[in-house]
N, C-alpha and C positions, 0 to 999 in steps of 0.2 A: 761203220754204218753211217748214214745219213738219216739226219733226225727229222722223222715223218711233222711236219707242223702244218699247222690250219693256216688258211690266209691269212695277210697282216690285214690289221696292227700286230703285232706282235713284239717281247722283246727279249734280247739277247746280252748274255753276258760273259765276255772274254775273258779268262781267268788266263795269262798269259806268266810264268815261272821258269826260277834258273834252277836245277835242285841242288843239293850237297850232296858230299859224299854218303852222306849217312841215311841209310835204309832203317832200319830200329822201327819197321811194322807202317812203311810208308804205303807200300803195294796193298794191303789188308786196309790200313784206313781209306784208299783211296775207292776201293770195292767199295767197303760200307758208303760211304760219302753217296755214292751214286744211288744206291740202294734206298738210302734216303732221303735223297731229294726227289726221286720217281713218287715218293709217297705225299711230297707237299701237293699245298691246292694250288692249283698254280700252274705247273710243272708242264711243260711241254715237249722235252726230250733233250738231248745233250749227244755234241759228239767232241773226242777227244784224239790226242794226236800226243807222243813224246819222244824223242830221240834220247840218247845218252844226258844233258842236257836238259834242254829248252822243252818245254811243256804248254802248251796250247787245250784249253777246255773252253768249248761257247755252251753256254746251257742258256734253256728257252724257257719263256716265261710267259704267262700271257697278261700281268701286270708289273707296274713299276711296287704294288705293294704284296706280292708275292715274292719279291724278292727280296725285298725289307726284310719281310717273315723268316725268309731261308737264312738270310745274315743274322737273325739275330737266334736262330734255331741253335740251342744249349748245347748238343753236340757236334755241330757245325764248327761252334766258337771255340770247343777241345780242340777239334782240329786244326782250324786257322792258328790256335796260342803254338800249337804243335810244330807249323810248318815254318813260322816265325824261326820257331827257336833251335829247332834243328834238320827241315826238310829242305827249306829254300835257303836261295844265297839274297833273292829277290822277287819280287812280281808284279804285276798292274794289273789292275783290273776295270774292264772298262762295261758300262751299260750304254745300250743304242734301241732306240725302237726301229724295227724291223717295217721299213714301210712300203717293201715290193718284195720279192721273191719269184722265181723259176727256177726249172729244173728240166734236168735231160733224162 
C-alpha cells in the first residue's frame, strides 16, 4: 500500500536493513512495531518492502519532534536493542523532509 499523506512539509524516515538468519519472534515484533507507531502523535503512515534480505521501511511524520518521540518510545528501544543483537547483520537510517510529492 501507499501511505495516504497530507501535503508537504512533511517527514520521512528510511529505516533501510540486512536481516540474519535468526527469526526468534522478528515477524510478530515487527506487527506490533507498526501497530504502535500508527498510535504516536505524529504518525502519518508508513509503507514497507523486504525480500529474503534487504528491508526497506519509510514511515511519515509530520514533525522532526515526533520522531524523537517514537525513537525514544520504551518499547521502540526493546526492539531496536533486539535487532541490534540478533535480527540485523546492519542498517541506516536516514530523515528527510518531504518538500513536494505527486502521485498517479
Amino acid at each position: 500500500m501507499i501511505a495516504q499523506t497530507p501535503p508537504p512539509p512533511y517527514y520521512a524516515v528510511v529505516f533501510t536493513s540486512l536481516r540474519s538468519d535468526i527469526d526468534n519472534g522478528y515477524s510478530s515484533m515487527a506487527m506490533y512495531m507498526e501497530e504502535l507507531a500508527r498510535e504516536q502523535p505524529g504518525f502519518l503512515g508508513v509503507e514497507s518492502s523486504r525480500d529474503e534480505a534487504v528491508g526497506i521501511t519509510v514511515s511519515y511524520c509530520d514533525s522532526l519532534e515526533s520522531i524523537k518521540a517514537w525513537k525514544a518510545n520504551m518499547q521502540h528501544t526493546v526492539a531496536q536493542e533486539r535487532g541490534r543483537a540478533e535480527w540485523y547483520t546492519g542498517y541506516k537510517t536516514r530523515i528527510c523532509k518531504v518538500e513536494r510529492d505527486y502521485e498517479f
